[in-house]
N, C-alpha and C positions, 0 to 999 in steps of 0.2 A: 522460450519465455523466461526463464530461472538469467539467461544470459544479461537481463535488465536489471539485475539486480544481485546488491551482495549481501549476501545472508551467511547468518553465522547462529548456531543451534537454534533453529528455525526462526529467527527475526530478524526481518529487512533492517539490513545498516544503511544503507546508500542505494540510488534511485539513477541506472545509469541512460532509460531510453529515452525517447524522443516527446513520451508525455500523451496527450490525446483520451482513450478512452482504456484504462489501465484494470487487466483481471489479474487479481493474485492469486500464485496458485498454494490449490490445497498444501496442508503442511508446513505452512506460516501461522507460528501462534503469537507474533506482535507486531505491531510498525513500529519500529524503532524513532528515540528520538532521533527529531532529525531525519529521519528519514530520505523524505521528500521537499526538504528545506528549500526555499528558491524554485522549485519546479513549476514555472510561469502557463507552461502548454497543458497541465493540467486538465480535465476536464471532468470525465466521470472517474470514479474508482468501484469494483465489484471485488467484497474479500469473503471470505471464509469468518467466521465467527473468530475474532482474534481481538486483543490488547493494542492498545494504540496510546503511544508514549508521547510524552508531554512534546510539544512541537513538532509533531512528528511531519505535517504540513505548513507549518510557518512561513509566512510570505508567498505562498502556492499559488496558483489560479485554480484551485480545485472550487468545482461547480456543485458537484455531488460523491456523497459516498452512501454505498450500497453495500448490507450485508445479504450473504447469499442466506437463502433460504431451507431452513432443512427440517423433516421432517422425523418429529420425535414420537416412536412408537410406544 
């Protein structure tokens, strides 16, 4: 999964796969600008509790994004 994406101290720079229904995995604390700039196949996203940088989806076909769910004791 890590192989779709280039991360650098834990936040996605660049958006390398195919798009569709995208889980981030744990251990991502931001979506970088940019990110996922241009990423047209888009559709859902599921992340971990994390920072989400100014365009980080710009131009995208993103449909949905999902924070996962955690439970605080």
């Amino acid at each position: 999964m890590w192989e779709d994406f280039t991360v650098k101290d834990g936040v996605i720079c660049e958006y390398h796969g195919k798009g569709g229904d995208i889980v981030i995995p744990e251990g991502i604390s931001a979506i970088g600008n940019s990110a996922f700039e241009s990423c047209r196949n888009l559709t859902n996203i599921i992340a971990p509790c994390c920072d989400i940088e100014e365009d980080a989806f710009a131009h995208s076909g993103l449909e949905n994004f999902f924070f996962e769910s955690s439970s605080i004791l």
